[in-house]
VOPAKOL-977680 format. One record per residue (C-alpha): z, y, x; residue number from 0. Coordinates in pm, 1 decimal, padded with zeros to 6 digits. Layout:
REM VOPAKOL-977680
[[Z, Y, X], NUM] ...
***
This chain:
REM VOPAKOL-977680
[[00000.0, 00000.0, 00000.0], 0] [[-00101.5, 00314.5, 00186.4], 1] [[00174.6, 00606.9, 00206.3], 2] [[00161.4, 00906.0, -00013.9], 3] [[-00045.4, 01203.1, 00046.7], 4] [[00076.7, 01546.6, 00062.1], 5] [[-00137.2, 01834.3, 00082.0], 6] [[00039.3, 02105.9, 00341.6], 7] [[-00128.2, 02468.9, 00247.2], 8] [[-00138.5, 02744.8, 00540.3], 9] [[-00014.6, 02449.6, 00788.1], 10] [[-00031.7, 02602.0, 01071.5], 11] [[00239.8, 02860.7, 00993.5], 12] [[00561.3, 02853.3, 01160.1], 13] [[00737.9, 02692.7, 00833.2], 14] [[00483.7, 02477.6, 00704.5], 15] [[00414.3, 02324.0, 01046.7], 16] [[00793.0, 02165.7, 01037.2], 17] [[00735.8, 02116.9, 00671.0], 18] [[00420.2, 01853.3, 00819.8], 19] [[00627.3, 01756.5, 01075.4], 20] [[00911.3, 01608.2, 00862.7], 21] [[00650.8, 01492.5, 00634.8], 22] [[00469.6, 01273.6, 00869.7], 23] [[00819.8, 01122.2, 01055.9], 24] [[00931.6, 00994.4, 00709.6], 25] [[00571.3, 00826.4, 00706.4], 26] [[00377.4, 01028.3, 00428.3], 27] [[00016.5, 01083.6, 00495.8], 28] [[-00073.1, 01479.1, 00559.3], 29] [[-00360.0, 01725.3, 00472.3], 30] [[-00322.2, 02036.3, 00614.6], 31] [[-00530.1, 02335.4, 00485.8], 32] [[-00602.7, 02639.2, 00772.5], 33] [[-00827.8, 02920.0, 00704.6], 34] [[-01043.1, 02790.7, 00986.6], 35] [[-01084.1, 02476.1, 01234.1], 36] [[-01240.6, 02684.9, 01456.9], 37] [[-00973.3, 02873.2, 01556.9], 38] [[-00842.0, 02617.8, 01840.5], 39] [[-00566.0, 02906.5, 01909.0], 40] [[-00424.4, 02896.3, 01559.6], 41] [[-00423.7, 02441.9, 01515.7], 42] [[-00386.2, 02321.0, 01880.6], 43] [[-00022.4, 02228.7, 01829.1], 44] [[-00120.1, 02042.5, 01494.0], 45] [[-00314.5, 01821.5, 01700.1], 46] [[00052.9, 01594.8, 01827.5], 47] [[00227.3, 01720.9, 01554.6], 48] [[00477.9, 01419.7, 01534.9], 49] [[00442.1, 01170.1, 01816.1], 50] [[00499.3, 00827.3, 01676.4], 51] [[00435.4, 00870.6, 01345.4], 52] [[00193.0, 00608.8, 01160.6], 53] [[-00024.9, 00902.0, 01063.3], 54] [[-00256.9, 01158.4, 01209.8], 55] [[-00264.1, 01479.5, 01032.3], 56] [[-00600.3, 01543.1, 00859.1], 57] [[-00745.4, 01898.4, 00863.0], 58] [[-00924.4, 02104.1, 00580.4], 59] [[-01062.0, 02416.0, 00560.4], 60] [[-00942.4, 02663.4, 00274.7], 61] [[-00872.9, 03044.6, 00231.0], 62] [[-00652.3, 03155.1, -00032.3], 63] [[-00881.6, 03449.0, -00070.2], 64] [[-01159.9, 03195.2, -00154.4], 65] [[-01204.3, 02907.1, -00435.6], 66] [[-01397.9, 02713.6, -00139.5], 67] [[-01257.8, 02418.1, -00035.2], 68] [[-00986.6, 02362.3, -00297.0], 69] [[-01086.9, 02111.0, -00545.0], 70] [[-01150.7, 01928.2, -00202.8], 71] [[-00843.8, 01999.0, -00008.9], 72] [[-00620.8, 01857.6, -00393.2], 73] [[-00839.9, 01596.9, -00424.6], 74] [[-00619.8, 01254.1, -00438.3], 75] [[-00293.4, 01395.2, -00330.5], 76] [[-00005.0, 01291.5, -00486.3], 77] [[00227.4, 01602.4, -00396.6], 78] [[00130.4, 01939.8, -00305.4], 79] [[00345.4, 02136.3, -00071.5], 80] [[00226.8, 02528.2, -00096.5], 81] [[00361.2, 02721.3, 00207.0], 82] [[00025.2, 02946.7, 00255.2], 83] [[00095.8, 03297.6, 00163.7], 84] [[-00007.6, 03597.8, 00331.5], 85] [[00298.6, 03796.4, 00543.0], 86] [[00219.1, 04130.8, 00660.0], 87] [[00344.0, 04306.4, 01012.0], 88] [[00230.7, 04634.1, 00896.5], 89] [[00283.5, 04790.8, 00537.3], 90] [[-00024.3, 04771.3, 00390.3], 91] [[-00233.9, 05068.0, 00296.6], 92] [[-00260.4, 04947.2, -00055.5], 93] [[00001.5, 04736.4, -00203.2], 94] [[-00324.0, 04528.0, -00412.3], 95] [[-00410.9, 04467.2, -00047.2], 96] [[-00112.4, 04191.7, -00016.5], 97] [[-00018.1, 04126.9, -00395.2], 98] [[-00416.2, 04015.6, -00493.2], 99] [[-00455.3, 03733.3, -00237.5], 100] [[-00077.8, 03604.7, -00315.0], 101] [[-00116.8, 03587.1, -00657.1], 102] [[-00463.5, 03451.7, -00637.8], 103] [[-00402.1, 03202.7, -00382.5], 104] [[-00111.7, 03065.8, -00577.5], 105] [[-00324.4, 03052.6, -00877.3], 106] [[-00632.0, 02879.2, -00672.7], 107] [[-00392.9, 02588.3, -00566.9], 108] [[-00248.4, 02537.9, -00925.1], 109] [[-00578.7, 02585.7, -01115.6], 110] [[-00753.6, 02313.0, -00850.0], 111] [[-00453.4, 02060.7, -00885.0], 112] [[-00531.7, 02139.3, -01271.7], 113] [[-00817.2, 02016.7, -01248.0], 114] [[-00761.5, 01669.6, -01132.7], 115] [[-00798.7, 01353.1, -01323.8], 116] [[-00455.9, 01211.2, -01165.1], 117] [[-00257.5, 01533.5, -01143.1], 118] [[-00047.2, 01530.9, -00834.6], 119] [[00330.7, 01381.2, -00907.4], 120] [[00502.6, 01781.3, -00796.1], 121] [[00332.5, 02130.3, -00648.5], 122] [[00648.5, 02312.0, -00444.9], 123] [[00574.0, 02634.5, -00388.7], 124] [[00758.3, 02839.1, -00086.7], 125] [[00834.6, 03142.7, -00284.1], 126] [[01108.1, 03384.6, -00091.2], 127] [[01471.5, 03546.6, -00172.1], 128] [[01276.8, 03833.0, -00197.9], 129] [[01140.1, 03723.0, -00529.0], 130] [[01563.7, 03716.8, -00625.9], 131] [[01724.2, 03962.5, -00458.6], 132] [[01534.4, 04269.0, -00514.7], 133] [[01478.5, 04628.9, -00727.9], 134] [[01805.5, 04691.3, -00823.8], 135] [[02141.7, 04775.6, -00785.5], 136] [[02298.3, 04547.0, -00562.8], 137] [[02642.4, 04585.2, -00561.2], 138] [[02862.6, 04409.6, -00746.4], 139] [[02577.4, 04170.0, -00791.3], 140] [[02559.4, 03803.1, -00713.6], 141] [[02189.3, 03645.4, -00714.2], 142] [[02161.2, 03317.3, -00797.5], 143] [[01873.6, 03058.5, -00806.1], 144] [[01836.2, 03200.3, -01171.9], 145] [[01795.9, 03617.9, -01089.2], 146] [[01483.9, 03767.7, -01042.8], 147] [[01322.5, 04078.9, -00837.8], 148] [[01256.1, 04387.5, -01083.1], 149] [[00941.4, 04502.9, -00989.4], 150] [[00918.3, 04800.7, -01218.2], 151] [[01243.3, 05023.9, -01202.5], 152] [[01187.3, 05336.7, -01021.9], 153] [[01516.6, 05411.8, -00908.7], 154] [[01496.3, 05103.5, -00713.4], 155] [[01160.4, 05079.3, -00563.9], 156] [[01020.5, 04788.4, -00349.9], 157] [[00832.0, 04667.4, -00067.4], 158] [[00499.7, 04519.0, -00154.7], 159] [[00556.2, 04225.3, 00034.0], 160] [[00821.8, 04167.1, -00202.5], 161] [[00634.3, 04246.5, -00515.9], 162] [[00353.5, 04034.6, -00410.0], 163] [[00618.7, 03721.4, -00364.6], 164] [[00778.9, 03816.2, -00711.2], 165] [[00416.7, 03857.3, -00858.5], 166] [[00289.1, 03520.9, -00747.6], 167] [[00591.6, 03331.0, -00824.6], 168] [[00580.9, 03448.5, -01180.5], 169] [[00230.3, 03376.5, -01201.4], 170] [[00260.9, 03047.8, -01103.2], 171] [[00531.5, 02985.7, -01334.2], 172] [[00270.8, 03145.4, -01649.4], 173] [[00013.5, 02910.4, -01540.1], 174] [[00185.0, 02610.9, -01573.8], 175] [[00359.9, 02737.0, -01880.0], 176] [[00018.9, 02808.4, -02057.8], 177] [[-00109.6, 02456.6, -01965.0], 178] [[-00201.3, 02189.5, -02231.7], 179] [[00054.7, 01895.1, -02254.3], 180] [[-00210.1, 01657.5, -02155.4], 181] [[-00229.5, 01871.0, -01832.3], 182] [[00120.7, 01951.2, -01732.5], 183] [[00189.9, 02034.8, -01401.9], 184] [[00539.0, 01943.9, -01253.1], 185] [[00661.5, 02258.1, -01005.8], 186] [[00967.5, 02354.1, -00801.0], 187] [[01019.3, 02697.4, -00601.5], 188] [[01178.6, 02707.7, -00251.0], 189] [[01317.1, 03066.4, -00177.5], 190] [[01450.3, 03106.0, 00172.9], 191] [[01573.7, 03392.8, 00292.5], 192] [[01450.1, 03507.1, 00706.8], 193] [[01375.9, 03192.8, 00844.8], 194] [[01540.3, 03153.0, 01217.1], 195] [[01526.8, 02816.3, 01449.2], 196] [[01294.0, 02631.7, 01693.5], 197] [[00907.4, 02655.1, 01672.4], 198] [[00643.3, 02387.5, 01719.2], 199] [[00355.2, 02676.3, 01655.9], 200] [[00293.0, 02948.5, 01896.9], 201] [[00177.9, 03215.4, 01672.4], 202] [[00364.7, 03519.5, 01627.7], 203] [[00559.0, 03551.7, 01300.2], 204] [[00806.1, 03814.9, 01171.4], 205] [[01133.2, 03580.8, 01238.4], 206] [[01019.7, 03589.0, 01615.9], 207] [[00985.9, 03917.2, 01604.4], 208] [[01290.7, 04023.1, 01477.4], 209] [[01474.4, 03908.8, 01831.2], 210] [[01180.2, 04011.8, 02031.4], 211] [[01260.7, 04332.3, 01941.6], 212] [[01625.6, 04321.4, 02055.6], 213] [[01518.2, 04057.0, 02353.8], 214] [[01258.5, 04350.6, 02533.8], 215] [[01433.7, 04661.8, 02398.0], 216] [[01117.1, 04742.5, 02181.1], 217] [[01422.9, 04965.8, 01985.0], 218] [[01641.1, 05152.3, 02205.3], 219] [[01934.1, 05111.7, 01977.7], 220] [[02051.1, 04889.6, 01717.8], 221] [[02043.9, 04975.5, 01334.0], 222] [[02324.2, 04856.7, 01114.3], 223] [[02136.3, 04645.9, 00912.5], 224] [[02203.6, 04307.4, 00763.7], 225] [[02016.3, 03978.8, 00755.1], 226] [[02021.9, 03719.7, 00566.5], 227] [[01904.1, 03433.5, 00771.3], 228] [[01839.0, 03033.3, 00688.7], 229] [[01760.8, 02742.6, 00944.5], 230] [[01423.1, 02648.1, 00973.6], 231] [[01510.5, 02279.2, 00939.8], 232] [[01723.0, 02355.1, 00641.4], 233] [[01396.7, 02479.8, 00475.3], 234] [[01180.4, 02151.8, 00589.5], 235] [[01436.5, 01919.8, 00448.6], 236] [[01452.3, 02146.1, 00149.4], 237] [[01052.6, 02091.9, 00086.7], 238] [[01073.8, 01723.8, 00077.1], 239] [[01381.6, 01723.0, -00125.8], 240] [[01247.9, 01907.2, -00380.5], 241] [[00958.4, 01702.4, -00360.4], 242] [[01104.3, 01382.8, -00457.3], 243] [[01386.9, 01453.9, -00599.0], 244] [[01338.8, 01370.5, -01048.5], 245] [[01584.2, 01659.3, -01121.4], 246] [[01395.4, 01901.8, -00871.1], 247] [[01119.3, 02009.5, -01143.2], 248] [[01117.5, 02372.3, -01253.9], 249] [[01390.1, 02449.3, -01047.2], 250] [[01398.4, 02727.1, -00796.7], 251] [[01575.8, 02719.1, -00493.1], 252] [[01735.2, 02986.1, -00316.3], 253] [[01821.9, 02942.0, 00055.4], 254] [[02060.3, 03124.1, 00250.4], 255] [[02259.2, 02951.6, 00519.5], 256] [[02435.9, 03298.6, 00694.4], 257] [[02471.9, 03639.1, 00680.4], 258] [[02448.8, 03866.9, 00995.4], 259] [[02403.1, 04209.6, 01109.9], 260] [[02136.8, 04308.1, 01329.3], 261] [[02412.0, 04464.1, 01595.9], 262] [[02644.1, 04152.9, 01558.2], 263] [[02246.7, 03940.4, 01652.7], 264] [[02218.5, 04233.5, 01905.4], 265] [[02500.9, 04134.5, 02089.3], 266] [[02470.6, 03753.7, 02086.9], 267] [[02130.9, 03785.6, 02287.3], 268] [[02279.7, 04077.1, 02495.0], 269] [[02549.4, 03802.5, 02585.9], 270] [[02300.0, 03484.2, 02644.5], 271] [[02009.4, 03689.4, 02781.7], 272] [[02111.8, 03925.7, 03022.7], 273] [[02247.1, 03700.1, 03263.2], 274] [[01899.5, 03542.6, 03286.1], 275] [[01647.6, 03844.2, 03344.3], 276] [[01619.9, 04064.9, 03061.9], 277] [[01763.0, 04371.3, 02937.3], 278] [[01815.5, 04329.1, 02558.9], 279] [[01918.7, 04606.2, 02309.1], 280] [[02289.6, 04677.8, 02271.6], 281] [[02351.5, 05014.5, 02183.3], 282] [[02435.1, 05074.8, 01822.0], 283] [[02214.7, 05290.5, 01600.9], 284] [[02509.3, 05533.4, 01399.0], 285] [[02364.9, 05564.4, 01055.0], 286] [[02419.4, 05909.0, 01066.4], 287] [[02182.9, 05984.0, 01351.8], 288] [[01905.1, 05728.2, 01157.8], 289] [[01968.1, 05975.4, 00856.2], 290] [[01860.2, 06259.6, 01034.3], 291] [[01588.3, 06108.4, 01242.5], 292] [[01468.6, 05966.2, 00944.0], 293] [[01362.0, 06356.8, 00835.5], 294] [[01125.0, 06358.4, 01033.1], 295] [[01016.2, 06012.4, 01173.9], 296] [[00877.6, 05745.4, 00955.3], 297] [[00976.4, 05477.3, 01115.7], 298] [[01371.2, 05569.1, 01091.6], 299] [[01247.0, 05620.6, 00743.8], 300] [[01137.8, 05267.0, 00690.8], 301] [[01436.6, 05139.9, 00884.1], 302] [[01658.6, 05331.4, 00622.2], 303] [[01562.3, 05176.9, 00362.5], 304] [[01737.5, 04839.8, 00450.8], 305] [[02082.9, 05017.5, 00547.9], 306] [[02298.4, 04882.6, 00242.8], 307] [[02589.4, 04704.2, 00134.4], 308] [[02532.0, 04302.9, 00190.1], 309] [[02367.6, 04119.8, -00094.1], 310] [[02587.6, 03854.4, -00231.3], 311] [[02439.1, 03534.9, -00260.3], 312] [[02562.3, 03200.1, -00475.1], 313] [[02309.4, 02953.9, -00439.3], 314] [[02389.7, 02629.9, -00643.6], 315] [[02105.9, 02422.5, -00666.7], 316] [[02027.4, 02350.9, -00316.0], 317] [[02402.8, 02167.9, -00314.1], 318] [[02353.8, 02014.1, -00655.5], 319] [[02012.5, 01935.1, -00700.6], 320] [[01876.1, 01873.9, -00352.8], 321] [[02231.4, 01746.1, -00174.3], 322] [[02151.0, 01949.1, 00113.9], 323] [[02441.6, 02141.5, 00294.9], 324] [[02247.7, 02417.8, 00501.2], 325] [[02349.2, 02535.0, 00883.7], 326] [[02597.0, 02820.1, 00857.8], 327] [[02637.9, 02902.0, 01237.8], 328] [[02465.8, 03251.3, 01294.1], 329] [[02531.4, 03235.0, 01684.5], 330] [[02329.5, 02887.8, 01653.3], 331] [[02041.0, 03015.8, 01419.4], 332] [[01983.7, 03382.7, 01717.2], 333] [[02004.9, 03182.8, 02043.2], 334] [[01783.6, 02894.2, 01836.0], 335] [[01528.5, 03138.1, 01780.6], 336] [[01513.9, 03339.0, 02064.7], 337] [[01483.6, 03010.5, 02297.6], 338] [[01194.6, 02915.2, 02099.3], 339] [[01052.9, 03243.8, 02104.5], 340] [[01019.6, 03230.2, 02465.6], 341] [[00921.7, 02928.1, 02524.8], 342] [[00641.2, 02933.3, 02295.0], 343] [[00505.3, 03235.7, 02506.3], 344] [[00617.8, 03538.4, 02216.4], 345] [[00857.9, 03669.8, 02468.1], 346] [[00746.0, 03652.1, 02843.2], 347] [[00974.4, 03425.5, 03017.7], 348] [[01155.3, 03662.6, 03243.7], 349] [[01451.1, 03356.1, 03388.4], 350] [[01472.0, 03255.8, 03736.0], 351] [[01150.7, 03052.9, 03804.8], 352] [[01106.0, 03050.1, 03457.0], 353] [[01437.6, 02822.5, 03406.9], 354] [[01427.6, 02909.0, 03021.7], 355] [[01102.3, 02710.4, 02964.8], 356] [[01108.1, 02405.6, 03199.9], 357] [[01486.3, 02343.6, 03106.0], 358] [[01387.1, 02334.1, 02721.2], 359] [[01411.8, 02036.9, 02493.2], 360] [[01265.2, 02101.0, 02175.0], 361] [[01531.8, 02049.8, 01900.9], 362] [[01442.9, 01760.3, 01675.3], 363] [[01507.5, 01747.0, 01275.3], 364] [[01776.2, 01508.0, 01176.9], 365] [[01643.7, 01272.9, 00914.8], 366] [[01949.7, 01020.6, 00833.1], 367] [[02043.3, 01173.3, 00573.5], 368] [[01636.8, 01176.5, 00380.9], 369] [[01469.2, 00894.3, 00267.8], 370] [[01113.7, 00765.0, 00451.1], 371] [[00812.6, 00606.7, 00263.3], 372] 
***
């Protein structure tokens, strides 16, 4: 009996790679979708993506900005893991820019999986916390798995990265709602907060970023800003869990393992780093002084915007549903990123004879506690 397939969208991501990863160690047959299989830069590390696993990963091309290659890419999979979403460095001119190709890439997964004659079993979708925790007043407020982003109150406006995650969730949600019976789709939503941990991709991503930052002193001093960060393996596990698990459907699941301010981050990778070469951030940012720079800078202006009380968070259904007890340690989650951020080239390895990246052993997801095929 050959092993279930599961389609990976946008696999060559920094989350969806471990998401293929984990997939193919518990034995499950993978199709990956990437824009192109061209760009050698972009799938070279999907080539060994899981040394001694039965299965090879098998490659398909598909935009979300395009219905080409869809119906192909579904075609005979019995789950469908949906991780591809565009994620903006820069704010967009135009919000449509970002929103369009989320909601319509969401929408071009569901509407091909709609079309099959054996529907797939599930369709997870990696939604974000942003589509939770968002366009409002936040304190006194605890989001659950249940709360949604406002996207329409002007006292509170929003990014459009986070309208365009909000959008496309509920979107997805309308599509499967307006289905026929005969043509039900079962879905489940994964909503992480800022992913941290190891990398088996190279390509920059905004999670890498966020230390690089500190790591090369791209900001001369450190905001007091919160984040709300989740292990990378936490948010693997969580795909397959809510893959398989019965009580999983139409469920959304918000991940957040810790909360930690960017000077608190600031001075973990001062600590670790400077010993070893670099110079990392470490002066605090008074919010006073980001006030008034913010009069006249944009940037400070942007950087405002997050300065805030903490967002409370009560997740349930990631402990209930899925079992899963997520990685707490915030000192773990920094040094776990910034390691792999420099060893996957992001950050120049400045250590002795670059120590860093010959003394690194990738960190391997624990699967005792999942099931394999």
């Amino acid at each position: 009996k050959m092993a279930p397939l599961v389609l990976v969208t946008g696999v060559s991501g920094y989350i969806a790679s471990w998401v293929a990863h984990l997939a193919l160690k518990l034995g499950y047959r993978v199709r990956g979708t990437v824009r192109s299989l061209n760009n050698e830069n972009k799938i070279s590390h999907l080539r060994n993506l899981c040394i001694g696993s039965k299965n090879n990963i098998e490659l398909v091309e598909a935009d979300l900005t395009s219905d080409k290659g869809w119906d192909k890419a579904v075609e005979g999979c019995d789950y469908i893991l949906h991780l591809a979403s565009p994620f903006p460095f820069e704010h967009p001119k135009d919000k449509q820019e970002i929103i369009v190709p989320a909601v319509e890439g969401t929408l071009r997964v569901l509407r091909a999986a709609s079309k099959q004659l054996i529907p797939p079993k599930r369709i997870v979708i990696t939604s974000s916390y942003v589509s939770i925790a968002y366009g409002c007043d936040i304190k006194d407020k605890i989001f659950t798995d249940e709360t949604w982003t406002v996207v329409d109150d002007p006292k509170y406006p929003i990014a459009p990265y986070v309208e365009s995650k909000t959008l496309a969730e509920k979107a997805a949600w309308k599509f499967v709602e307006d289905l026929p019976l005969d043509k039900k789709l079962e879905i489940a939503f994964i909503n992480p907060s800022l992913v941290f941990g190891p990398m088996i991709s190279n390509s920059d991503c905004t999670s890498a970023d966020t230390v690089k930052s500190l790591i090369i002193k791209k900001i001369p001093a450190v905001p007091d800003i919160e984040f709300d960060l989740i292990h990378v393996f936490d948010v693997a596990k969580a795909h397959i869990l809510a893959m398989t698990n019965p009580n999983a459907a139409y469920k959304r699941f918000l991940l957040v393992g810790v909360q930690i301010n960017y000077q608190k981050m600031a001075a973990i990778l001062y600590e670790e780093f400077k010993p070893q070469g670099y110079n990392p951030a470490y002066y605090t940012l008074p919010t006073w002084l980001l006030r008034l720079a913010a009069q006249f800078n944009p940037k400070a202006a942007a950087v405002l915007k997050y300065i805030g009380p903490r967002r409370n968070f009560n997740p349930k259904n990631v402990k209930d549903i899925l079992g899963l007890t997520v990685n707490t340690n915030g000192e773990e989650l920094v040094k776990a990123m910034a390691y792999a951020a420099i060893t996957s080239g992001i950050i120049i390895d400045k250590s002795p004879n670059q120590s860093i990246t010959k003394n690194y052993i990738q960190p391997e997801i624990d699967i005792s506690d999942l099931k394999s095929v």
